[in-house]
C-alpha positions as CSV (number, residue, x, y, z in Angstrom):
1,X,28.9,-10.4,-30.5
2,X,28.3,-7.1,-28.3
3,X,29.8,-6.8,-25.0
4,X,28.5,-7.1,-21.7
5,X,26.8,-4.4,-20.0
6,X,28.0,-3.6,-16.3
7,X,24.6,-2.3,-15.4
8,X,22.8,-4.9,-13.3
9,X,19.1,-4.5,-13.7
10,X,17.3,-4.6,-10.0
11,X,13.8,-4.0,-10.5
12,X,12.8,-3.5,-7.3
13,X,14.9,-0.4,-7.3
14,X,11.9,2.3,-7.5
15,X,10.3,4.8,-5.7
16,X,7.9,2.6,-4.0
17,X,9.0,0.7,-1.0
18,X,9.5,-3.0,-0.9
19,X,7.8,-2.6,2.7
20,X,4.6,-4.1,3.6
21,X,2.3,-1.2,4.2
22,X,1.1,0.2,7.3
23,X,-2.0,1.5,9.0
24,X,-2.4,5.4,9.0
25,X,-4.8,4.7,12.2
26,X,-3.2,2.2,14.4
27,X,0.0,1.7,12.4
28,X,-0.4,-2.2,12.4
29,X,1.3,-3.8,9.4
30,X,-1.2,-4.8,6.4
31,X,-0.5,-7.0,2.8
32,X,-0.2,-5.3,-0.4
33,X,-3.3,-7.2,-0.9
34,X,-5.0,-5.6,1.7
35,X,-4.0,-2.1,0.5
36,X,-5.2,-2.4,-3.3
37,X,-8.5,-3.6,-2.0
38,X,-8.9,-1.4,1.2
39,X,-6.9,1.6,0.6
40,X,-7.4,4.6,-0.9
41,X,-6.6,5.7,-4.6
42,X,-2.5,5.2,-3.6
43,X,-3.0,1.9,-1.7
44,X,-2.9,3.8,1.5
45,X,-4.3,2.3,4.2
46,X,-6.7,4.9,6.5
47,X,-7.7,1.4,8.2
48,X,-7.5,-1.8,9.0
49,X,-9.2,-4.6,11.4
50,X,-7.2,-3.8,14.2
51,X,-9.0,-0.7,14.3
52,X,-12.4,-0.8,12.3
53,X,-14.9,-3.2,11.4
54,X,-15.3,-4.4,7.7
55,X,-18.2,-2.7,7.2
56,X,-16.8,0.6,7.7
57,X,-13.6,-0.8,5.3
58,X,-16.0,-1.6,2.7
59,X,-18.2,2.1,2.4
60,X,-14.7,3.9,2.8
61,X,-16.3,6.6,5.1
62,X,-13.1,6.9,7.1
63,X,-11.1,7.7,4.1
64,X,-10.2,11.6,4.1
65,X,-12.2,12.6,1.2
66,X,-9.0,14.1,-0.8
67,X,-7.6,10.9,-0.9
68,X,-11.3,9.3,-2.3
């Protein structure tokens, strides 16, 4: 039988923060959720109810068109 490695495995160790993401507008706190479906192409949110209506959420007009 091989022996135990002392390396623990933490898989949450990685670039990304384990932080709940934040508004670039307002900087109110949004899910993970929120920032796949409302973010940009790196699940950054440009904004969020606080500070824009759905609509404007859903067309991604406020987006910075780099981060399209």
């Amino acid at each position: 039988m091989a022996p135990k490695s002392e390396t623990k495995w933490t898989p949450l160790e990685e670039e990304r923060s384990t932080a709940a993401p934040n508004c670039v507008s307002c900087g109110n706190r949004v899910t993970r959720q929120f920032a796949r479906v409302f973010g940009d192409n790196r699940d950054v949110v440009h904004a969020c109810p606080e500070c824009s209506t759905y609509r404007e959420m859903k067309t991604s007009d406020f987006i910075p068109k780099a981060h399209r």
